[in-house]
mmCIF file of the protein (N, C-alpha, C, O) and its ligand, coordinates in Angstrom:
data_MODEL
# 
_entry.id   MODEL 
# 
loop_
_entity.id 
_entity.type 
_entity.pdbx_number_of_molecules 
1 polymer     1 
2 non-polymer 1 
# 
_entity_poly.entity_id                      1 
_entity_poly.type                           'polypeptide(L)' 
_entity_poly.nstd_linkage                   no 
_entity_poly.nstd_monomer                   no 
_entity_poly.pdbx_seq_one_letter_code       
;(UNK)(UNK)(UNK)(UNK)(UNK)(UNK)(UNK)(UNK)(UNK)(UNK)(UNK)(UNK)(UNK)(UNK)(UNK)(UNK)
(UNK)(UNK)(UNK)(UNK)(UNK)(UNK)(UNK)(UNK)(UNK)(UNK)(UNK)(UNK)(UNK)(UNK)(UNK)(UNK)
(UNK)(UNK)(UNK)(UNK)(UNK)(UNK)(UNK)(UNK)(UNK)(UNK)(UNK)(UNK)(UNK)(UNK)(UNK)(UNK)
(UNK)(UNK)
;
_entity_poly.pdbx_seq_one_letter_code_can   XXXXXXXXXXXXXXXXXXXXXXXXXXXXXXXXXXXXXXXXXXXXXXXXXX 
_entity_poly.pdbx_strand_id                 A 
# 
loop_
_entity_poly_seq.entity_id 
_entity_poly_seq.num 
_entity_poly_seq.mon_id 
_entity_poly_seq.hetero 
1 1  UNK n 
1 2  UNK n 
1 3  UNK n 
1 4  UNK n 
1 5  UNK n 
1 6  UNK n 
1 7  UNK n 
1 8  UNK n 
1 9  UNK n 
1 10 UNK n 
1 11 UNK n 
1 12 UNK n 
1 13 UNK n 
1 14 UNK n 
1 15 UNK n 
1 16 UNK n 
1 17 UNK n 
1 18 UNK n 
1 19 UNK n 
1 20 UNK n 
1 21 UNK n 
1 22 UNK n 
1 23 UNK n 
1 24 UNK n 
1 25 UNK n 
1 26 UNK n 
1 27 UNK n 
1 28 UNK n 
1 29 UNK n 
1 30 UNK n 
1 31 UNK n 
1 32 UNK n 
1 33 UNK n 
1 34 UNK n 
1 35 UNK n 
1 36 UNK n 
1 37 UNK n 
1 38 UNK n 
1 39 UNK n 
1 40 UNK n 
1 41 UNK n 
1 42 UNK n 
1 43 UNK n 
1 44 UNK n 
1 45 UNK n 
1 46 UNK n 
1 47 UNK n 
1 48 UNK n 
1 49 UNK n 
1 50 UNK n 
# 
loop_
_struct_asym.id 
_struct_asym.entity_id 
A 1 
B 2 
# 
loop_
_chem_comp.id 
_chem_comp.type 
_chem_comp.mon_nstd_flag 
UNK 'L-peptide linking' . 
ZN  non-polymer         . 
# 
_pdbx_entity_nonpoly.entity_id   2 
_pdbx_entity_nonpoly.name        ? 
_pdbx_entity_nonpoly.comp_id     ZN 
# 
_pdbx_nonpoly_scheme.asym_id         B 
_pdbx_nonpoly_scheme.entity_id       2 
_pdbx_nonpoly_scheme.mon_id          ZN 
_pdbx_nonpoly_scheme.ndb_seq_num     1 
_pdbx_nonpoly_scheme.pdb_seq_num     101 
_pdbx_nonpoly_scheme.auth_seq_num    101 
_pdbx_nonpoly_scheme.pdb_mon_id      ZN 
_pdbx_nonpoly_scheme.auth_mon_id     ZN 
_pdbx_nonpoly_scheme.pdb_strand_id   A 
_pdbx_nonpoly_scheme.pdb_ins_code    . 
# 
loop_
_atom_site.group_PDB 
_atom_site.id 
_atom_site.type_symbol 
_atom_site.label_atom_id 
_atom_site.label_alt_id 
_atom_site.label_comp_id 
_atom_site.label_asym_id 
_atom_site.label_entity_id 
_atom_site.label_seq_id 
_atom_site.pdbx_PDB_ins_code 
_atom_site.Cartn_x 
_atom_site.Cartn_y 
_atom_site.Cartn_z 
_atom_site.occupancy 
_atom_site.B_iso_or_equiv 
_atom_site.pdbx_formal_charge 
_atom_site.auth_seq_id 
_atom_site.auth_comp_id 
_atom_site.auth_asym_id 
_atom_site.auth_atom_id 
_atom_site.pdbx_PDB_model_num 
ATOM   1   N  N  . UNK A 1 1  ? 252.938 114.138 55.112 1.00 0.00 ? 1   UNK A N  1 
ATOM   2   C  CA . UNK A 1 1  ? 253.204 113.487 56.410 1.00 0.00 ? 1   UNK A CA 1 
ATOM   3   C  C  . UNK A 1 1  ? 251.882 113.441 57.209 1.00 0.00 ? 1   UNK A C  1 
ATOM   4   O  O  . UNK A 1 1  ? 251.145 114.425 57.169 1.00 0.00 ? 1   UNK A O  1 
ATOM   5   N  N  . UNK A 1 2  ? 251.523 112.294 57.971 1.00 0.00 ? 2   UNK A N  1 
ATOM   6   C  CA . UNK A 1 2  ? 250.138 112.204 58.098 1.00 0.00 ? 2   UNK A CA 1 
ATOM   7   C  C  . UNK A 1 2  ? 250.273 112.522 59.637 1.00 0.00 ? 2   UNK A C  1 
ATOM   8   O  O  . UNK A 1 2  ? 251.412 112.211 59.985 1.00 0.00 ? 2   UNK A O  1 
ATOM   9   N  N  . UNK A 1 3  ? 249.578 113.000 60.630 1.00 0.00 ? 3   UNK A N  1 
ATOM   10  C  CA . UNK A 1 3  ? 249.438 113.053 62.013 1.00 0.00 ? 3   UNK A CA 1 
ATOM   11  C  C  . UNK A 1 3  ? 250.310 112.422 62.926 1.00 0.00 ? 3   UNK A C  1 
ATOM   12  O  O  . UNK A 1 3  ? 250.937 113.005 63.811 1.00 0.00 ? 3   UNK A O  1 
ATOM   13  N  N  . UNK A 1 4  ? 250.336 110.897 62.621 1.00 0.00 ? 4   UNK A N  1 
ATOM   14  C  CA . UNK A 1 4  ? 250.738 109.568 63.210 1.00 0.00 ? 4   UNK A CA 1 
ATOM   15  C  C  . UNK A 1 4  ? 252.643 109.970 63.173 1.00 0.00 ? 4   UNK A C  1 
ATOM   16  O  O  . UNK A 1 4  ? 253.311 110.181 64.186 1.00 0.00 ? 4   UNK A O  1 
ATOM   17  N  N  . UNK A 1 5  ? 253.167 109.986 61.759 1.00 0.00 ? 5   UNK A N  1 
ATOM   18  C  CA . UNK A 1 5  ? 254.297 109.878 61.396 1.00 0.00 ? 5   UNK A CA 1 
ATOM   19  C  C  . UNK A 1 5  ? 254.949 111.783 62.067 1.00 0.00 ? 5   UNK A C  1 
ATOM   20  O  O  . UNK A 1 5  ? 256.014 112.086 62.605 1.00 0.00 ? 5   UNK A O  1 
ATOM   21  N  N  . UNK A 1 6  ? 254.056 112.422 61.794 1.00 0.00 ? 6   UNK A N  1 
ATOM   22  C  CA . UNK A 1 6  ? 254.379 113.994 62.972 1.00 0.00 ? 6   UNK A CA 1 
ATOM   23  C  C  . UNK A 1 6  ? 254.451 113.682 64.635 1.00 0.00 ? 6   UNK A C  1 
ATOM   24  O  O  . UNK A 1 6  ? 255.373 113.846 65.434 1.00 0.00 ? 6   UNK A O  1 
ATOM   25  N  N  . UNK A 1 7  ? 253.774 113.425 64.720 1.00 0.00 ? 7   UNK A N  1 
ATOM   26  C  CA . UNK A 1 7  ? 253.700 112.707 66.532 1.00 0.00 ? 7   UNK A CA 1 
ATOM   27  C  C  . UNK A 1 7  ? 255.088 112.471 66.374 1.00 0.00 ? 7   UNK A C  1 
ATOM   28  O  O  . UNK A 1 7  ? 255.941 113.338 66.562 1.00 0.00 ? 7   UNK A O  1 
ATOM   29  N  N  . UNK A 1 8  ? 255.401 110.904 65.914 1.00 0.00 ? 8   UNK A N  1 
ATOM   30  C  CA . UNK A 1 8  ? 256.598 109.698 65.907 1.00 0.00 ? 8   UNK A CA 1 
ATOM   31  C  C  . UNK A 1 8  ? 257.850 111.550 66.120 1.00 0.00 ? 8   UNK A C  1 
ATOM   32  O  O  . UNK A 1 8  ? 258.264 111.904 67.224 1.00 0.00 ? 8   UNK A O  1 
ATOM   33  N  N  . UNK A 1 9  ? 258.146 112.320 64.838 1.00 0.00 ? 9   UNK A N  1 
ATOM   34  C  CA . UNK A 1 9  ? 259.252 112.863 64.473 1.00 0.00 ? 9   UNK A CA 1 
ATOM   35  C  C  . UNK A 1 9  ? 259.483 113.870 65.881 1.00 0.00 ? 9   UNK A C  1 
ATOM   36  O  O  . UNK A 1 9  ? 260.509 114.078 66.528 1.00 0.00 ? 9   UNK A O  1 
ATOM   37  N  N  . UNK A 1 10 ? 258.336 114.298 66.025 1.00 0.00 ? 10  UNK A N  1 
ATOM   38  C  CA . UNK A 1 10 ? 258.364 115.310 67.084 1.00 0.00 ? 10  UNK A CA 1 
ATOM   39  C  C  . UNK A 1 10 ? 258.640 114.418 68.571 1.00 0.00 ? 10  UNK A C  1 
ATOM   40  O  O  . UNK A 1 10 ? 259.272 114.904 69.509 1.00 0.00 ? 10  UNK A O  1 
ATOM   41  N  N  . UNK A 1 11 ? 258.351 113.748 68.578 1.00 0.00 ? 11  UNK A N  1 
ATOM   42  C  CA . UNK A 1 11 ? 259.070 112.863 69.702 1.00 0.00 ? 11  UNK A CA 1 
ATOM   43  C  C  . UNK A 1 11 ? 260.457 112.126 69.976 1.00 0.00 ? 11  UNK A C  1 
ATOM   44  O  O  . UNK A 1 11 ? 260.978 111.652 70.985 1.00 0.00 ? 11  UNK A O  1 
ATOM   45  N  N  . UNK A 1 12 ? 260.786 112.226 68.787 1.00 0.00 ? 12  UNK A N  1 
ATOM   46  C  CA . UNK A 1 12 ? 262.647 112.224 68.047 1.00 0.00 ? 12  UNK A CA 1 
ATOM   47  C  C  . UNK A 1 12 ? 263.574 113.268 69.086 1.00 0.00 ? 12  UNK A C  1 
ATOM   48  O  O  . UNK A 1 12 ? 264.449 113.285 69.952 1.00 0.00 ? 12  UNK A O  1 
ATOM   49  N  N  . UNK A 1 13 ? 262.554 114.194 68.189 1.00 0.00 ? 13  UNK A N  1 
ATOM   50  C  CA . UNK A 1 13 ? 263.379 115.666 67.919 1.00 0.00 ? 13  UNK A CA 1 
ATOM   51  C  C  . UNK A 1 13 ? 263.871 116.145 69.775 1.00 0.00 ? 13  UNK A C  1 
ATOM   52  O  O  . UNK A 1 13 ? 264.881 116.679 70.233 1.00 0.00 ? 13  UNK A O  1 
ATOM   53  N  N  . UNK A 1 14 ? 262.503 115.595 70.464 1.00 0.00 ? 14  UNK A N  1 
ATOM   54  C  CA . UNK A 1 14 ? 262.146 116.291 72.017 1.00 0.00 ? 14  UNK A CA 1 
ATOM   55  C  C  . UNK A 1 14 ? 263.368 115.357 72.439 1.00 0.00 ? 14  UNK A C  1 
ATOM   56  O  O  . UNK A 1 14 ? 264.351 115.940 72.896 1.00 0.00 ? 14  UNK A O  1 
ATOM   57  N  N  . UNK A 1 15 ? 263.411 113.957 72.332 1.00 0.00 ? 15  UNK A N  1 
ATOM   58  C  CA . UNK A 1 15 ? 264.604 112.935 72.920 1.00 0.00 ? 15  UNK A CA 1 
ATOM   59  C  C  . UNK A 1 15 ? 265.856 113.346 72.821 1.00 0.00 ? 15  UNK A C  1 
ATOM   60  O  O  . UNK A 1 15 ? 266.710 113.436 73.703 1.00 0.00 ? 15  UNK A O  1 
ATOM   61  N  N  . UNK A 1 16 ? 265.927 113.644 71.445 1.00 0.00 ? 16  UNK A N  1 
ATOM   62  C  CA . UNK A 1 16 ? 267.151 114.451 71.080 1.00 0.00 ? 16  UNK A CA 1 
ATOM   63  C  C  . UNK A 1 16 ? 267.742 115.603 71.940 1.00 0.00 ? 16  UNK A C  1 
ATOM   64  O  O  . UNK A 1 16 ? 268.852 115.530 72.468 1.00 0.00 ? 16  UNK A O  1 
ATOM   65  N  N  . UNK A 1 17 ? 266.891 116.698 72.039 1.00 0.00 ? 17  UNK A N  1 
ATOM   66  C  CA . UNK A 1 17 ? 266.893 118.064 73.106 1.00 0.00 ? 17  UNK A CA 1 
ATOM   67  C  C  . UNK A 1 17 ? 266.804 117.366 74.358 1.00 0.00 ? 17  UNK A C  1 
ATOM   68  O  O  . UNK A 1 17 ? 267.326 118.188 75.111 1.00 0.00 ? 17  UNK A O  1 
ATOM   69  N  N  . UNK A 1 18 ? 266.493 116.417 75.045 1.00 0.00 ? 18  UNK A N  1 
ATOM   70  C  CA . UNK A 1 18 ? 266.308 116.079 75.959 1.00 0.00 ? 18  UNK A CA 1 
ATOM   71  C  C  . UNK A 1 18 ? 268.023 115.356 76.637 1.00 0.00 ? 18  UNK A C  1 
ATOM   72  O  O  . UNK A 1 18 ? 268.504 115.246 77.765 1.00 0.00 ? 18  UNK A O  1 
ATOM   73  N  N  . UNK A 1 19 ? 268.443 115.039 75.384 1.00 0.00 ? 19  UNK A N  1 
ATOM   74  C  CA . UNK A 1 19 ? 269.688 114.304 75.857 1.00 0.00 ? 19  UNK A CA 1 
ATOM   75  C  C  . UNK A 1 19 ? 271.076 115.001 75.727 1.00 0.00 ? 19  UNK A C  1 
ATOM   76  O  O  . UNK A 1 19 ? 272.248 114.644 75.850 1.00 0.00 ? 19  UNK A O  1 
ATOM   77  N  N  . UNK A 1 20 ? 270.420 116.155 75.423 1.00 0.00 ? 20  UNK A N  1 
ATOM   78  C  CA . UNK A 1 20 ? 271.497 117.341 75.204 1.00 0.00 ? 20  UNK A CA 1 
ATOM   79  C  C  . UNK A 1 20 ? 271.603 118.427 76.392 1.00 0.00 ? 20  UNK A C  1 
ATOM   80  O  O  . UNK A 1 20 ? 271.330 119.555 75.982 1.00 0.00 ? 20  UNK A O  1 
ATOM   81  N  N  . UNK A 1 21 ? 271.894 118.375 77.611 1.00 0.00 ? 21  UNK A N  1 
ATOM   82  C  CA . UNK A 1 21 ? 271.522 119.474 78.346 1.00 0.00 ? 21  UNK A CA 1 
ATOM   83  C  C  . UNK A 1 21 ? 271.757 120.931 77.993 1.00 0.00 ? 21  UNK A C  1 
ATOM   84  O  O  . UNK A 1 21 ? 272.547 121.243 77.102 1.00 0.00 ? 21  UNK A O  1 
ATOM   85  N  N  . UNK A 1 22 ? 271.252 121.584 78.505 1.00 0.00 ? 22  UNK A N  1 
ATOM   86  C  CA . UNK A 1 22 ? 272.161 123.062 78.567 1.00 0.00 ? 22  UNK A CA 1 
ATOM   87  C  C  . UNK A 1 22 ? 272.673 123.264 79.146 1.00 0.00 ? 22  UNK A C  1 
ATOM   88  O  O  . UNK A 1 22 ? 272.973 122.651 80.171 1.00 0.00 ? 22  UNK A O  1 
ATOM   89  N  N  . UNK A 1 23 ? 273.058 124.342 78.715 1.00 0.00 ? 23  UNK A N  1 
ATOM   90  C  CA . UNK A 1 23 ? 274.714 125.399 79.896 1.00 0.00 ? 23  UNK A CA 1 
ATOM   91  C  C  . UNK A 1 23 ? 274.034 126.017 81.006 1.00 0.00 ? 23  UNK A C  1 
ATOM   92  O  O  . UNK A 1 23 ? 273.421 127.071 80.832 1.00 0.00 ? 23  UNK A O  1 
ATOM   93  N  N  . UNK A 1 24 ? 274.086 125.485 82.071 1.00 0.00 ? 24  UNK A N  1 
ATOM   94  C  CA . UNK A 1 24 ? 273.685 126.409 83.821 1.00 0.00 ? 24  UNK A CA 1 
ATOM   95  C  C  . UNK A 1 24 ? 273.648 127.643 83.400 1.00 0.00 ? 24  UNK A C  1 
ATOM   96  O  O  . UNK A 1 24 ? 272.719 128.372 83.747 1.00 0.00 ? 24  UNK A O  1 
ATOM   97  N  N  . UNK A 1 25 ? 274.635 128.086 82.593 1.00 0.00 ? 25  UNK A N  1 
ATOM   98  C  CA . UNK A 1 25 ? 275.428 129.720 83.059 1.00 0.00 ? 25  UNK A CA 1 
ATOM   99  C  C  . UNK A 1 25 ? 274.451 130.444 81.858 1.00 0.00 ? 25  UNK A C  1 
ATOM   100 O  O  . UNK A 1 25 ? 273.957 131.556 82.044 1.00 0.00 ? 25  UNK A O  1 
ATOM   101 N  N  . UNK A 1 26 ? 274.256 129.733 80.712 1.00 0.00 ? 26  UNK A N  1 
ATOM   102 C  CA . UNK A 1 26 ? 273.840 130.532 79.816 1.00 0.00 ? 26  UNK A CA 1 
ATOM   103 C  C  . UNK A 1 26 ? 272.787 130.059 78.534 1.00 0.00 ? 26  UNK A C  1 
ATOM   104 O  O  . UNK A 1 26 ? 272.392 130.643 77.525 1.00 0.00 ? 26  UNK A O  1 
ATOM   105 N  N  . UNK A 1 27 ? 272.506 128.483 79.203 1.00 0.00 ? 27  UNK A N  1 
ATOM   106 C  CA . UNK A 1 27 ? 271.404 128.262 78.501 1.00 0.00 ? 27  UNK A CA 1 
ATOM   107 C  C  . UNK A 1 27 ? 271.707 127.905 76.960 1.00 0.00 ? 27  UNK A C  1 
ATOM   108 O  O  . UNK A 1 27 ? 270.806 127.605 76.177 1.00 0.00 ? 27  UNK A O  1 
ATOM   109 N  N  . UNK A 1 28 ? 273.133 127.970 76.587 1.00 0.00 ? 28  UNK A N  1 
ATOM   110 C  CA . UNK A 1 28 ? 272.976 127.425 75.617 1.00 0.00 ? 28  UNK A CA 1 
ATOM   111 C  C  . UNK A 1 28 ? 273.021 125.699 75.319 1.00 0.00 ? 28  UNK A C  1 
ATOM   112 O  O  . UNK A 1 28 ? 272.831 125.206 76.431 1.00 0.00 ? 28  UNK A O  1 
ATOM   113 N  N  . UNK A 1 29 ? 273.169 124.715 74.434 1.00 0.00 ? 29  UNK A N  1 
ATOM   114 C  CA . UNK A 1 29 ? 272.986 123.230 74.188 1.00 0.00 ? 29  UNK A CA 1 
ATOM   115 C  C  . UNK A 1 29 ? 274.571 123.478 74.372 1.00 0.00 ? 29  UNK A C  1 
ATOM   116 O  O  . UNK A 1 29 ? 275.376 124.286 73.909 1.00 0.00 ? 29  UNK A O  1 
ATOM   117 N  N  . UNK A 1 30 ? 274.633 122.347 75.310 1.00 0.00 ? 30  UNK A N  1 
ATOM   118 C  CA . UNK A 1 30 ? 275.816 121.903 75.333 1.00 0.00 ? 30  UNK A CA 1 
ATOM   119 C  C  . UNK A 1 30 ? 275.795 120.350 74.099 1.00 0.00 ? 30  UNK A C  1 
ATOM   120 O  O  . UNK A 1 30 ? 274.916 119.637 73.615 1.00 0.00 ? 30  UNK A O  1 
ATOM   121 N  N  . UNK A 1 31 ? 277.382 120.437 74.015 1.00 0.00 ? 31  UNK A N  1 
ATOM   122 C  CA . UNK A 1 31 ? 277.671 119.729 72.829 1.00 0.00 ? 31  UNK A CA 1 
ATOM   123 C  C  . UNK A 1 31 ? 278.881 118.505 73.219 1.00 0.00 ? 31  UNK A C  1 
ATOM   124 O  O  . UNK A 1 31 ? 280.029 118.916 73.393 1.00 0.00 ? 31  UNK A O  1 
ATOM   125 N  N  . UNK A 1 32 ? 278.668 117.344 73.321 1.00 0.00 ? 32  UNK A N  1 
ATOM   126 C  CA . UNK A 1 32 ? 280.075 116.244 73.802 1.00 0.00 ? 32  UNK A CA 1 
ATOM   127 C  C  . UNK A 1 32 ? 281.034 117.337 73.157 1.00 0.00 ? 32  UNK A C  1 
ATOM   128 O  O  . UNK A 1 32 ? 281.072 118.175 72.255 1.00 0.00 ? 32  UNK A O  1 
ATOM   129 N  N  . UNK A 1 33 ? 281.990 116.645 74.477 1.00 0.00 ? 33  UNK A N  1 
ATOM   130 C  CA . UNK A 1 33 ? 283.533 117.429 74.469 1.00 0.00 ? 33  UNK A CA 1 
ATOM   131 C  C  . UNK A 1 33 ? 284.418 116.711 75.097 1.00 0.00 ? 33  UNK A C  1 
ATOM   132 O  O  . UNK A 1 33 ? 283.767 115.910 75.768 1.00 0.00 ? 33  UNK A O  1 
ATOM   133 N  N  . UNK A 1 34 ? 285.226 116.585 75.219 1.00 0.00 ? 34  UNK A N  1 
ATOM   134 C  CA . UNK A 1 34 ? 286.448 115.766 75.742 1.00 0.00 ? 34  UNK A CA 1 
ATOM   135 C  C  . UNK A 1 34 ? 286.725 117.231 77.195 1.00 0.00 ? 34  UNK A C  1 
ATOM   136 O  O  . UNK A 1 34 ? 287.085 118.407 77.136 1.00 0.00 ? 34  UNK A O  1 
ATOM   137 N  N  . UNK A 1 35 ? 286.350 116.371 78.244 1.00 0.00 ? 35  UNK A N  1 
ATOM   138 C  CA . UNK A 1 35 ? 286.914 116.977 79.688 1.00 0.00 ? 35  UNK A CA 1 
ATOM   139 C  C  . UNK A 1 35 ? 287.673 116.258 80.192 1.00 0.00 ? 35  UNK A C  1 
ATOM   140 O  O  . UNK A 1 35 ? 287.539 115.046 80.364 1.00 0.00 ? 35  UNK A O  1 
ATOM   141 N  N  . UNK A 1 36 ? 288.647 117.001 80.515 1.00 0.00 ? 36  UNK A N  1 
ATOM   142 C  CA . UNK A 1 36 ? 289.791 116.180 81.534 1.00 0.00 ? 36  UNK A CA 1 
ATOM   143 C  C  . UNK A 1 36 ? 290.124 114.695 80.878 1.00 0.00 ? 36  UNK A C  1 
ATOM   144 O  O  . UNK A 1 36 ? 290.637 113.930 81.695 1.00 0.00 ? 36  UNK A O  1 
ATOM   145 N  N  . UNK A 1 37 ? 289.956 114.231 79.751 1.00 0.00 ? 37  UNK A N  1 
ATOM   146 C  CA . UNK A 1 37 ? 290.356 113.071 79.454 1.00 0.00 ? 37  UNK A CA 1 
ATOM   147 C  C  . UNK A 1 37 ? 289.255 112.391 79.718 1.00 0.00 ? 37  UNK A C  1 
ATOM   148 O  O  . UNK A 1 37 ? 289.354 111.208 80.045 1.00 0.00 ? 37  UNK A O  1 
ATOM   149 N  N  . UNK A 1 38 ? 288.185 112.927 79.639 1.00 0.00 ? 38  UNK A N  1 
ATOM   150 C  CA . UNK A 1 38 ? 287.078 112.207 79.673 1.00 0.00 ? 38  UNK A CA 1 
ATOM   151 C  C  . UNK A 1 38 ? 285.905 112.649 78.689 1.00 0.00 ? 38  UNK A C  1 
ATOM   152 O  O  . UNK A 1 38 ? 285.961 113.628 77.944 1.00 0.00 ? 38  UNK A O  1 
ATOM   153 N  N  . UNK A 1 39 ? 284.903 111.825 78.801 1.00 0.00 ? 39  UNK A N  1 
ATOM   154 C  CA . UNK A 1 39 ? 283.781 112.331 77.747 1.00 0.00 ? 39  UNK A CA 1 
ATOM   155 C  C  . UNK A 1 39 ? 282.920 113.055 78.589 1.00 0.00 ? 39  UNK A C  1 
ATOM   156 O  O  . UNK A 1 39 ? 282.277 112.455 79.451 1.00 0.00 ? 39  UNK A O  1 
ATOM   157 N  N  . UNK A 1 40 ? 282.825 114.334 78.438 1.00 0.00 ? 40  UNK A N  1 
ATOM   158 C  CA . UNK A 1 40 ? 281.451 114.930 78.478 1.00 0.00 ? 40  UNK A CA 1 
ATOM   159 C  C  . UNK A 1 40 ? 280.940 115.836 77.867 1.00 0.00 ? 40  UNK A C  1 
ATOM   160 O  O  . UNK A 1 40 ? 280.835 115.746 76.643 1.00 0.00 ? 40  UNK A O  1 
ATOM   161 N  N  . UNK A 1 41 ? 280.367 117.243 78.731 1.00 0.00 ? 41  UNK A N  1 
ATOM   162 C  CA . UNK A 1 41 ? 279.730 117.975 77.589 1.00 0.00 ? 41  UNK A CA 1 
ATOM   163 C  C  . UNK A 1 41 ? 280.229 119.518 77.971 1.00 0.00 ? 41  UNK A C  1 
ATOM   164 O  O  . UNK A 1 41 ? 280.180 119.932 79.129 1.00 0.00 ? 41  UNK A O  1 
ATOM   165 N  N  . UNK A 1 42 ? 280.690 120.273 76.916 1.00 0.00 ? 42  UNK A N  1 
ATOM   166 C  CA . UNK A 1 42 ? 281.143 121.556 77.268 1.00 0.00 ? 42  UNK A CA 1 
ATOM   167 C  C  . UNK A 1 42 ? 280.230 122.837 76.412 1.00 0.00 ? 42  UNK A C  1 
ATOM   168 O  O  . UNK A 1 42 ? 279.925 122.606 75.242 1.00 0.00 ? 42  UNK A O  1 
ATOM   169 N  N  . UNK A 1 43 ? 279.947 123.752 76.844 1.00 0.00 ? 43  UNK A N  1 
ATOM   170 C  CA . UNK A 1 43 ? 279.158 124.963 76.090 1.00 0.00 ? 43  UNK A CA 1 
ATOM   171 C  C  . UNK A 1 43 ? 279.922 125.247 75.106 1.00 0.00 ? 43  UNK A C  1 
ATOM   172 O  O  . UNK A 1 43 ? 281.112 125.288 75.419 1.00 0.00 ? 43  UNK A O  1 
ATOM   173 N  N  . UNK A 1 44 ? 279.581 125.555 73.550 1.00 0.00 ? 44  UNK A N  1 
ATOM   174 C  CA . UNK A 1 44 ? 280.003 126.069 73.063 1.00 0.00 ? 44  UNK A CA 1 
ATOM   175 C  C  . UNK A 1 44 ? 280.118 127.573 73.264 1.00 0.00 ? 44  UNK A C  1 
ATOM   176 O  O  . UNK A 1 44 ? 281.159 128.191 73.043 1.00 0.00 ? 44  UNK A O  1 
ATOM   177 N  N  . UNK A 1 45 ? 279.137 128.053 73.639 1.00 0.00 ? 45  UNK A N  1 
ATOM   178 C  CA . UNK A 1 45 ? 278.914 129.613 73.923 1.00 0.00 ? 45  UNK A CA 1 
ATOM   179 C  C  . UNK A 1 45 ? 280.081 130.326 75.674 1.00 0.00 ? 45  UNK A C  1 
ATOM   180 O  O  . UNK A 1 45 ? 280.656 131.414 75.710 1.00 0.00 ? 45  UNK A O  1 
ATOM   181 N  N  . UNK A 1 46 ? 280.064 129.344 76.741 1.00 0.00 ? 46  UNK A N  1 
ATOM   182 C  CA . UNK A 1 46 ? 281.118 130.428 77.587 1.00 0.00 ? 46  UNK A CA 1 
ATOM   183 C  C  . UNK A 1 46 ? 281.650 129.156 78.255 1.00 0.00 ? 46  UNK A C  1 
ATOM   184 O  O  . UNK A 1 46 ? 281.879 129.083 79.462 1.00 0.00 ? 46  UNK A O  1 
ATOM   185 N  N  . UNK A 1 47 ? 281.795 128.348 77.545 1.00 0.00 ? 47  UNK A N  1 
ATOM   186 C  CA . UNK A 1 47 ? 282.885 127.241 77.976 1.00 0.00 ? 47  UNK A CA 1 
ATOM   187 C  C  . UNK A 1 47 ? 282.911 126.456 79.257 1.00 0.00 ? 47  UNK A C  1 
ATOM   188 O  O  . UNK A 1 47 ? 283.942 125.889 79.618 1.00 0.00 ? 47  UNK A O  1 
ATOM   189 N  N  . UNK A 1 48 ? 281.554 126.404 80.101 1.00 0.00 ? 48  UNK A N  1 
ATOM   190 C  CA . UNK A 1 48 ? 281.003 125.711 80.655 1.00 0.00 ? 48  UNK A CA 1 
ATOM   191 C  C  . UNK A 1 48 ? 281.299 124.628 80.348 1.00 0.00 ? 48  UNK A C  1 
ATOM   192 O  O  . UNK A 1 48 ? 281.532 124.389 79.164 1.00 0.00 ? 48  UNK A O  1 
ATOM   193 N  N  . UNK A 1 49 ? 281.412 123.265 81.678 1.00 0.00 ? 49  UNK A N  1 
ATOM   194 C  CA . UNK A 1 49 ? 281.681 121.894 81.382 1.00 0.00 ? 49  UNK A CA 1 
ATOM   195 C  C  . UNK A 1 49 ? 280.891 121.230 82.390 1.00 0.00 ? 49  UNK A C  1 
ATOM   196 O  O  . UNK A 1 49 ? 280.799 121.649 83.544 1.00 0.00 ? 49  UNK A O  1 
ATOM   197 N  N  . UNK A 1 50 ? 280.142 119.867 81.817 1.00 0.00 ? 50  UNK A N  1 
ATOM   198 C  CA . UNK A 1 50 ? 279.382 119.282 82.764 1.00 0.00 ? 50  UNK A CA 1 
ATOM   199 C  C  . UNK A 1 50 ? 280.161 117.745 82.675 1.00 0.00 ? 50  UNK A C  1 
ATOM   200 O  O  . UNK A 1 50 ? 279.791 116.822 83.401 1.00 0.00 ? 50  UNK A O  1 
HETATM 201 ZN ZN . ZN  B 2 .  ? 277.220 128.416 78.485 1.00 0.00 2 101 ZN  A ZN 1 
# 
């Protein structure tokens, strides 16, 4: 993998983490979840919902 194509992946990876928030309470990645009949995102770790 040459420099160019590392840059590109690692800038994936950051978008990715970037569009995933974490949990207020505990910092872990929150993960889509169905809230209230809606789409959002709940902690897997202490059940936090955003
Ligand atoms: Zn949490």
């Amino acid at each position: 993998m040459d420099d160019l194509e590392r840059q590109r992946e690692l800038r994936r990876v950051r978008d990715e983490v970037l569009s995933s928030p974490n949990c207020p309470i505990c910092l872990h990645r929150m993960e889509p979840a169905e809230v209230n009949s809606d789409v959002g995102r709940r902690c897997p770790e202490s059940g936090a919902v955003a």
